[in-house]
C-alpha positions as CSV (number, residue, x, y, z in Angstrom):
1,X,0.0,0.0,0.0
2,X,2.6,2.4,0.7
3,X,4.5,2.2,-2.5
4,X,0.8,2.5,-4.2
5,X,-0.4,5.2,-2.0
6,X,3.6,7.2,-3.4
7,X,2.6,6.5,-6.7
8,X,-0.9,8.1,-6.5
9,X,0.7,11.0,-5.1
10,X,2.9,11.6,-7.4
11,X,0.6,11.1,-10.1
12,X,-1.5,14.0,-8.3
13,X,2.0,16.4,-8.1
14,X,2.8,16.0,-5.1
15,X,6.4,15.2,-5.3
16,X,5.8,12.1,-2.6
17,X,8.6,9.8,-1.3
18,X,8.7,7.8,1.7
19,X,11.3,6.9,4.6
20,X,12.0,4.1,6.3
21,X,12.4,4.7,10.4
22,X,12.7,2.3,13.4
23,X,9.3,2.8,14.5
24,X,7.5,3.6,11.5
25,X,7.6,5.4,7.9
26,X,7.5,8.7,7.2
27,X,5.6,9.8,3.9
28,X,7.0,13.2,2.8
29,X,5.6,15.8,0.5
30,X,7.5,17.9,-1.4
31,X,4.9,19.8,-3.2
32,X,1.9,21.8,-1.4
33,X,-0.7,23.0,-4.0
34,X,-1.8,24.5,-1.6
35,X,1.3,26.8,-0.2
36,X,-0.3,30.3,-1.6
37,X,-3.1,30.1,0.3
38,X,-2.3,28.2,3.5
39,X,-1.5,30.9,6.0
40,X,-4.8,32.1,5.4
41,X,-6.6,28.5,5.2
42,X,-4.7,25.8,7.0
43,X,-7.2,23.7,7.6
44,X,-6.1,22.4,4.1
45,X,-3.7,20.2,5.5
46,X,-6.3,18.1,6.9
47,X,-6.8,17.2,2.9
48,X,-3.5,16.0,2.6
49,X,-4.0,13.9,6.0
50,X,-7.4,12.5,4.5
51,X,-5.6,11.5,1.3
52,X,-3.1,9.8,2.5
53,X,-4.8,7.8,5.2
54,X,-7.9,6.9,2.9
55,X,-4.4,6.0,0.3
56,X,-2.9,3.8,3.4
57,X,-5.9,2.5,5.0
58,X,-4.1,3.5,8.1
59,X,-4.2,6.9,10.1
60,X,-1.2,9.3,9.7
61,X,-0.2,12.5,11.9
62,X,1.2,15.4,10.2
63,X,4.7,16.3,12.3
64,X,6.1,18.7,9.6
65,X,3.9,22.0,7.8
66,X,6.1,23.9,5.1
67,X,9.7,22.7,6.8
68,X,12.7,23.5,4.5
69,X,15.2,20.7,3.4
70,X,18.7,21.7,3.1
71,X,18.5,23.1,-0.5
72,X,15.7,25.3,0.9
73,X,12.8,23.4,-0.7
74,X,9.5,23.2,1.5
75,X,8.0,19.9,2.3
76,X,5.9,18.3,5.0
77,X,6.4,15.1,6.9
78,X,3.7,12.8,7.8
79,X,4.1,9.8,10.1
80,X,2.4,6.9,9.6
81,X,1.0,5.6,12.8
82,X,0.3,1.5,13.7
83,X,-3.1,0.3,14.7
């Protein structure tokens, strides 16, 4: 599911990858459509959350908005949580 779920995401823009942790993956976005408009709306991060948990069949918690990489490129992190 989670190499599904990367591939959907991508197909949808959203420059998705995924890393591996000791505890549990982290999916990572590295394109917000909706980064114009957040400050003023940022309840549109609960879309991303939806997607990717409806994507997973699992829930996720967002633990990164808008961070910047070392290149200075935004992303945001997402862990994916166990039952």
């Amino acid at each position: 599911r989670l190499y599904l779920a990367i591939q959907r995401l991508n197909e949808l823009q959203y420059r998705a990858r995924w890393e591996a942790h000791l505890n549990a993956p982290f999916i990572i976005l590295g394109h917000c459509p909706y980064s114009m408009i957040l400050t003023d709306h940022p309840e549109l991060c609960q879309i991303d959350r939806f997607t990717i948990e409806r994507l997973l069949a699992t829930p996720v918690k967002q633990v990164e908005k808008l961070a910047i990489d070392n290149q200075g490129a935004s992303y945001c992190r997402f862990l994916v949580l166990h039952r």
